[in-house]
Each structure stands twice: as C-alpha cells, then as structure tokens.
N, C-alpha and C positions, 0 to 999 in steps of 0.2 A: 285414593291410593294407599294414604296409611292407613283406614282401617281393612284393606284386602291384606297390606305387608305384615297385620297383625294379627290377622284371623289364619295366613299361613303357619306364621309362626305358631300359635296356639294350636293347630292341627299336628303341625311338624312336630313340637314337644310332646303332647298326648297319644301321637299316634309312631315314634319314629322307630321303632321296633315293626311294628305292624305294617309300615312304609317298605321298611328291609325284606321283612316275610313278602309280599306282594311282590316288588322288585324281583325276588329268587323264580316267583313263577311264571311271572310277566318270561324272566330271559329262558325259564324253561318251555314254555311255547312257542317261543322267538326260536328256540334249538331245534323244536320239530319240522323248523322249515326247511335244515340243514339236513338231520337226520329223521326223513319220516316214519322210518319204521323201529325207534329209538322207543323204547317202552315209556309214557308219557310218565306212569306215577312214578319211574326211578328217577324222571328226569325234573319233575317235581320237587322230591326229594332232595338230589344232590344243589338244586336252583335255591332251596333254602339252605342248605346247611355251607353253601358257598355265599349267600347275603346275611348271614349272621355271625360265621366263623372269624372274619376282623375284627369285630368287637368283644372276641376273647381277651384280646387287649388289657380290656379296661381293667378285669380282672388282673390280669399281670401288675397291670399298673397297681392297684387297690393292695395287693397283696404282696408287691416281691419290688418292683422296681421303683414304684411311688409312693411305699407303704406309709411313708413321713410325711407324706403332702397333708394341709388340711383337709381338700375333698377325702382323702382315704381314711382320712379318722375319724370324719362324722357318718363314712359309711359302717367302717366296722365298728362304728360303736352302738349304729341302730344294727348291725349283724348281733355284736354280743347281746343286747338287750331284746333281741327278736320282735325288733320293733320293725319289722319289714315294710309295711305300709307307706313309715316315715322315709326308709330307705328309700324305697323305688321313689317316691314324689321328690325327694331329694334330690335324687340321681338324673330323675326327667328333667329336672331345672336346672342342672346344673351343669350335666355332662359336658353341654359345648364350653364349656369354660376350661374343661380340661386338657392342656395343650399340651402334656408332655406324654402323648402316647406315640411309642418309637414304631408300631408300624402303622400312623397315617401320616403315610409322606408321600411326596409327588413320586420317588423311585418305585415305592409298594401299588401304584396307580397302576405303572409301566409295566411293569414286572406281571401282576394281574393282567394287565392287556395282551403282555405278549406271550403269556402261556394260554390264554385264551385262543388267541391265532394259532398258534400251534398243533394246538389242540382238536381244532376245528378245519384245518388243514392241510397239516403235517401226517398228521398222527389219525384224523379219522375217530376220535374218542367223544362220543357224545357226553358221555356222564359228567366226563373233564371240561368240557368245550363249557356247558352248560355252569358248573361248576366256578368256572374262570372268570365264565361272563358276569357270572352273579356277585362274586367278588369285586371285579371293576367297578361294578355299576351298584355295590356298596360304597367305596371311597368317592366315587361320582356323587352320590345323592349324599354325603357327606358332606362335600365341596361346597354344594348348591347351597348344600345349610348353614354353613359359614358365612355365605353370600348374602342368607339371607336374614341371619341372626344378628351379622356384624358390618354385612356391608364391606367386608374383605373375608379372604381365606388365611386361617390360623394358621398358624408362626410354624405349628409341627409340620405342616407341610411340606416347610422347606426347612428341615432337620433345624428347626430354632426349640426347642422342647424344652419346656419348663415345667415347673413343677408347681407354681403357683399363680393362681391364678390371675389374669390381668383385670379381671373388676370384684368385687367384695361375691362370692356366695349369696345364692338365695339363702334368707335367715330360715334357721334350723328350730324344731321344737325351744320350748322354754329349757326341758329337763336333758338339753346335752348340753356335761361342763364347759366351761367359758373356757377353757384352753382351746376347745376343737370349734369356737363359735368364731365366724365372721364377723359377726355384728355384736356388738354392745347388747346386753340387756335390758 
C-alpha cells in the first residue's frame, strides 16, 4: 500500500499541471452529453483554461499577497537569476506546502459548483457550464492531493492561510542565499 501511496504521489508531483489539463477536457466531454451540438474544440478549450485558471493564484501569491513568504523568494530569486529549471522543480515540490493561497477554500469549491449548475441549467451556456465544471473539479483534485500528500486537507481550505509553511521546504540549489534557504547548508 505505501509504495502504491508513493508512486501516486510522485506521478501527482510530476504530472499535476498535466492532471489539471486532462481534468479540463475529461469535463469538456462530460459537457457534450449536455450540449451535443456545443462545438467540441471551444469546449476543449474553455475545459482547460477553467482547470488551470485557479492556480493563477499562486502567482498572486508569489508576487503581491505572499511576496514575503520564504516559498516566493526562492521562486523569484530562481525568476531573477533565470534559473527556471530550478524554479518549476521547486515549485513541483513544494507547491502543496503552500497554504496561504486565498482562493483554495471550501466557499471557492461551492461557488464553482454552483455557477456550474447554473450554467448548465439555468442559463443553457455550454462554454460556462464546461468552464465551471472544470474549475470545480480543479479545487476537487486539489483536495484529493491534500489527502494524499498529508493525509488531511490544508488549513487554506478552511480560510486558516498562512504564509509559512508547516514543514521545512524541499532544499533548494547550493547557490540561493541562506536568507531564502530552509535548510542549513
């Protein structure tokens, strides 16, 4: 069993962008059974840019409302150093450690779900419907990773958002200063 809980996890890190992408067109399929004569590639379309749009986030965070955190200053410091490579492996390790992002909360779940509904019901709007779903079912497979990262769901959830992280950062190159290091050198 732990090494299936650990071979998820290493797919979920390596792949959880590409999990997001997939998700967006999984629900844009899921939408053509609603709307079948919904043009499938718009619907494609709006299925990804609604399972990746949440995680504009992180960016908020990195730059404007977390800019002070440790995670954001050893990202923007492999930014300024256009050390990108460093970044993203960074970032893939580290991201679920990042609790103080203000829209993964159980209300932005809801609120996703139920413009979903609406959308798909009310209103008659594939683009949106699809759009909606995709979003939900970004904070969904969020959750799941939580669950299966930590074995609970992070604090942001329930509007607890911090800016520091509850265990040490994966350790970072030799050549980022020891002010932005987790770890000793």
């Amino acid at each position: 069993m732990r090494r299936a809980v650990r071979y998820l996890r290493q797919k979920s890190e390596a792949y959880h962008t590409t999990i997001h992408i997939l998700l967006g067109i999984i629900c844009a399929y899921f939408t053509t059974s609603f709307f079948p004569d919904a043009p499938l590639g718009w619907l494609i379309f709006y299925g990804i840019l609604g399972s990746l749009l949440p995680d504009l986030d992180h960016a908020l965070f990195i730059f404007f409302y977390g800019r002070k955190s440790e995670y954001s200053q050893i990202v923007k410091y492999f930014l300024k150093n256009k050390k990108i490579r460093f970044m993203i492996s960074f970032m893939k390790k580290n991201h679920k450690h990042n609790t103080g992002l203000y829209s993964h909360n159980i209300l932005s779940v809801f609120m996703a779900a139920a413009a979903f509904w609406y959308f798909e019901v009310v209103r008659d709007r594939p683009s949106l419907t699809v759009f909606f779903l995709a979003w939900t079912f970004h904070y969904l497979f969020d959750l799941a990773e939580d669950l299966l990262f930590f074995k609970r769901v992070n604090p942001n959830w329930y509007f607890k958002f911090s800016k520091t992280p509850k265990r040490p950062l994966s350790v970072a190159p030799p050549d980022v200063p020891s002010k932005t290091r987790s770890t000793p050198e």
